[in-house]
C-alpha positions, 0 to 999 in steps of 0.5 A: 234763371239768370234773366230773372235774377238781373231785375231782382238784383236792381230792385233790391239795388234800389231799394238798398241805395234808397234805405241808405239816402233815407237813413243818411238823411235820418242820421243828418237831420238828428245830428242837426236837431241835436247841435241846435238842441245843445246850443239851445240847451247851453244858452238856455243853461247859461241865461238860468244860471245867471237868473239863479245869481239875481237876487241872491243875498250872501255874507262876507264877514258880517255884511249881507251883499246880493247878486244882480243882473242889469241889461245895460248898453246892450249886454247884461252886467252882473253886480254884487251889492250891499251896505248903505250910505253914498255909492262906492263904485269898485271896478276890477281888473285882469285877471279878476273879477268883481270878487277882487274886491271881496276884502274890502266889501265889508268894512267899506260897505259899513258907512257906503253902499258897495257896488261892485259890477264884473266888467263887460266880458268878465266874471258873469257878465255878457261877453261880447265880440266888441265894445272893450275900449273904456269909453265904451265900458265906462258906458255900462258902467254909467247906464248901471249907475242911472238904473241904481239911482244914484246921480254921484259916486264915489269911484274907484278903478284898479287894473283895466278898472281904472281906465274905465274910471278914469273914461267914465270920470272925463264923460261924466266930470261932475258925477264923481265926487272923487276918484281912486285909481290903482296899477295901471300905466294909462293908455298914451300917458306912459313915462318917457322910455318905458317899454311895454310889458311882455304880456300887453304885446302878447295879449294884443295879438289877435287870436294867438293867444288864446290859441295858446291858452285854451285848456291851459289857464290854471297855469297862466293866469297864477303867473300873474297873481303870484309874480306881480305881487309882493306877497303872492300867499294873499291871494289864496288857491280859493282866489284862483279857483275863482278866477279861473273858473270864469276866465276858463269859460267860454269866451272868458279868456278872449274877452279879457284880451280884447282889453289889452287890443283896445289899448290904443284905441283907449290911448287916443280917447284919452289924449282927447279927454287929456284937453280938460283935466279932470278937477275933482280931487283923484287918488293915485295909488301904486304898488311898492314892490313888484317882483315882475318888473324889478321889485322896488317902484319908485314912481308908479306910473298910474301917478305919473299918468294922472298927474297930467290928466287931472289937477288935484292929485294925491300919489301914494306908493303902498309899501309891501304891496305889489300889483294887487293892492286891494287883496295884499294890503285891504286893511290900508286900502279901506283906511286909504279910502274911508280917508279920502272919501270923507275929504280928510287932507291926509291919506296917511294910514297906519303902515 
């Protein structure tokens, strides 16, 4: 009996061990399937939402805008468009999207039609490993610009927007017919003895912070909306549902920070720009008060930037305003504009 038993025991050891690879190998390719699937399934899901956005008519205030989507330069920009009239580009900045401009849109987009595209990384726009230096940017911009029609524009930059303006602005000189820049201290053209920010430092070390970060960005970025501006109650819990929803994406957190990284890439494009100082008449314009660095600006330093780099210049520092001009003061802001787009030499609005 026990000689009989032993070829039966290694049959079934066989047979077992053979279900076991068998299965694993079932187990395996299923997982595999399933990853690839998922993926799959997540491209696929965020390639149809931004095919729903393309087209979509939507109010703000009285105006009609509608959401778009261009391939240009190798990725795909979202744009929000409407009015009519000359082109006004509006480019945002960190930790913002094209809806930093939505108090603005409307009155604006009564005499021009309102451009307003989520930079490359940002808001619904691709987000590519690469190409966050403003040359690079401003080349998105341009080729969005061309696709639309328009051969001149109205320019307007705030925040990281406006080294992208100013980049487009120095390649493309005599497409813009003016230029408005606002709150950033330009890459290589900081004021003597100016130190850099916290945040710039902490942002351009690479990986750490969006280690950091991740799973946390509803209590990170609120830190900059409400303690750069002087009135923090402008930009409503709504605003930050926003903005965080976005930056919270996949990517979303990253691609702003390749931003601040390019910084001194930016600082070396623009010293080669500096060699021909842009001639078309610029309006620089700065916070007057921002709790985060100190409260009082005497010298907003995107003033002191531009200043050096082209030759018509307009400084305004906006009272009761912080960092984010277009959300805490929109009434002057579109005053400020309409101004200066219709060649009126005075910029002066009602305080």
């Amino acid at each position: 009996m026990v000689g009989k038993d032993k070829p039966t025991f290694h049959t079934s050891h066989h047979v077992t061990a053979a279900t076991t690879f068998l299965m694993i190998g079932i187990i395996f390719s299923t997982s595999i399937l399933f990853v690839f699937t998922l993926v799959l399934n997540q491209n696929h899901t965020a390639m149809a939402q931004k095919q729903q956005l393309t087209g979509i008519s939507f109010q703000i205030g009285n105006m009609t805008f509608s959401h778009h989507t261009a391939s240009v330069n190798g990725i795909q920009m979202h744009y929000v468009i409407g009015g009519h009239g000359n082109p006004v580009v509006l480019l945002h900045g960190w930790p913002e999207t094209w809806y930093a401009w939505h108090n603005v849109m409307p009155a604006l987009a009564k005499n021009y039609t309102v451009i307003a595209p989520d930079l490359r990384g940002l808001g619904d726009s691709s987000k590519p490993p690469t190409g966050y230096d403003g040359k690079t940017v401003a080349e998105d911009i341009h080729q969005l610009v061309t696709q639309l029609g328009f051969k001149t524009i109205f320019l307007v930059g705030h925040d990281i927007g406006t080294q992208v303006a100013y980049s487009y602005a120095a390649a493309h000189p005599t497409e813009v017919k003016r230029l408005a820049v606002m709150e950033l201290t330009i890459p290589g053209f900081a004021p003597a003895g100016r130190m850099p920010l916290w945040w710039v430092v902490f942002h351009q070390t690479p990986d750490v912070p969006e280690a950091l970060v991740q799973g946390k960005e509803m209590m990170y970025l609120p830190w900059f909306l409400h303690n750069l501006a002087y009135n923090p109650a402008a930009i409503t819990q709504a605003d930050i549902d926003e903005y965080v929803s976005h930056y919270s994406a996949p990517g979303g957190m990253r691609a702003g920070f390749e931003y601040y990284r390019a910084f001194p890439q930016d600082a070396i494009q623009n010293q080669n720009y500096s060699k021909t100082k842009l001639t078309m008449p610029v309006l620089a314009v700065g916070g007057g008060y921002i709790p985060a660095l100190g409260g009082n600006i005497t010298m907003p330093t995107v003033i002191y930037g531009m200043k050096i780099l082209a030759q018509n210049v307009q400084g305004i520092t906006v009272p009761n305003s912080g960092h984010f001009i277009p959300e805490e003061r929109p009434v002057f802001v579109v005053k400020l504009l309409n101004n200066f787009f219709s060649g009126n030499s005075s910029t002066e609005t009602s305080k």
